[in-house]
Rosetta silent file (secondary structure, phi, psi, omega in degrees, C-alpha in Angstrom):
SEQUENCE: XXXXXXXXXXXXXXXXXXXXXXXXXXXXXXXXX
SCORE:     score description
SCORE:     0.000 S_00000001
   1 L     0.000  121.827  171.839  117.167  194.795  194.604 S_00000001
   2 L   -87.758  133.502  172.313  118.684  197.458  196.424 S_00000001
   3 L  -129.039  153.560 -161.803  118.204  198.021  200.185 S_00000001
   4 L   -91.652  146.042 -172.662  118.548  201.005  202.086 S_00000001
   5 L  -171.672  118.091 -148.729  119.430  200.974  206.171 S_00000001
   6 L  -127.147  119.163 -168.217  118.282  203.453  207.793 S_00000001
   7 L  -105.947   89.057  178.021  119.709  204.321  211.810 S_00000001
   8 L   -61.909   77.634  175.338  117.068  205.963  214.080 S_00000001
   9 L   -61.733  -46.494  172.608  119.571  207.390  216.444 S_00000001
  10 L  -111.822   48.138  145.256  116.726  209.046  218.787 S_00000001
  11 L   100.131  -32.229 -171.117  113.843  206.680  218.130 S_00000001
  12 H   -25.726  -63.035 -152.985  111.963  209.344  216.285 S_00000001
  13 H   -78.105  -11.388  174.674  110.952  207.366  213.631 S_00000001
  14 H   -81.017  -56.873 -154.461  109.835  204.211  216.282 S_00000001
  15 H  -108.003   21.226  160.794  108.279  206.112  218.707 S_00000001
  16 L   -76.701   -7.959  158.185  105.561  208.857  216.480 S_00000001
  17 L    81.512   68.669  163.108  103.345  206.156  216.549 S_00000001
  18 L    76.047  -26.253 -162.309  103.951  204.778  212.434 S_00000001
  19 H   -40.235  -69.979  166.239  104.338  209.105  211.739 S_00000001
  20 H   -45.308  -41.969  161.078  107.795  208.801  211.064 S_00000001
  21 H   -74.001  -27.114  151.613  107.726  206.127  208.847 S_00000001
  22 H   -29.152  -60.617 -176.696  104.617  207.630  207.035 S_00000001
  23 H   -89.953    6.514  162.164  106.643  210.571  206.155 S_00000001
  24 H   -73.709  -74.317 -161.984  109.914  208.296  204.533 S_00000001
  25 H   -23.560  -59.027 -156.552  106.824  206.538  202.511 S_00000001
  26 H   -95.102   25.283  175.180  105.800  209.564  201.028 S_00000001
  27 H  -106.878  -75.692  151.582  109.299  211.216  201.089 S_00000001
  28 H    -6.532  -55.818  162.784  110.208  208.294  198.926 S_00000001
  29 H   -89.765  -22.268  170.360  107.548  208.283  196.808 S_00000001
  30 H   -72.895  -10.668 -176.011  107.415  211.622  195.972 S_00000001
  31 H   -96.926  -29.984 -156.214  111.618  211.163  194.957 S_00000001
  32 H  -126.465   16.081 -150.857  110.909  207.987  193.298 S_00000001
  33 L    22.942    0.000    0.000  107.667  207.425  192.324 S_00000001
Protein backbone atom coordinates (compact mmCIF):
# COMPACT_ATOMS: atom_id res chain seq x y z
CA UNK A 1 0.00 0.00 0.00
CA UNK A 2 1.38 3.15 -0.93
CA UNK A 3 1.24 6.28 1.28
CA UNK A 4 1.43 9.71 0.35
CA UNK A 5 2.75 12.67 2.99
CA UNK A 6 1.49 15.55 2.49
CA UNK A 7 3.23 19.08 4.34
CA UNK A 8 0.68 21.85 5.12
CA UNK A 9 3.23 24.56 5.28
CA UNK A 10 0.48 27.39 6.13
CA UNK A 11 -2.15 25.29 7.86
CA UNK A 12 -4.53 25.76 5.00
CA UNK A 13 -5.58 22.46 4.79
CA UNK A 14 -6.01 22.24 9.03
CA UNK A 15 -7.51 25.30 9.55
CA UNK A 16 -10.77 25.55 6.51
CA UNK A 17 -12.62 23.75 8.86
CA UNK A 18 -12.30 19.80 6.98
CA UNK A 19 -12.52 22.25 3.33
CA UNK A 20 -9.14 21.56 2.54
CA UNK A 21 -9.13 18.12 2.98
CA UNK A 22 -12.57 17.81 1.18
CA UNK A 23 -11.02 19.19 -1.86
CA UNK A 24 -7.70 16.46 -1.85
CA UNK A 25 -10.76 13.77 -1.45
CA UNK A 26 -12.29 14.75 -4.46
CA UNK A 27 -9.03 15.94 -6.18
CA UNK A 28 -8.02 12.36 -5.68
CA UNK A 29 -10.87 10.80 -6.67
CA UNK A 30 -11.49 12.47 -9.62
CA UNK A 31 -7.40 11.43 -10.65
CA UNK A 32 -7.90 8.05 -9.37
CA UNK A 33 -11.14 6.94 -9.10
Amino acid sequence: MAKLFLFDVDKTLVDSRGAGGRAMNLAFAQLFG
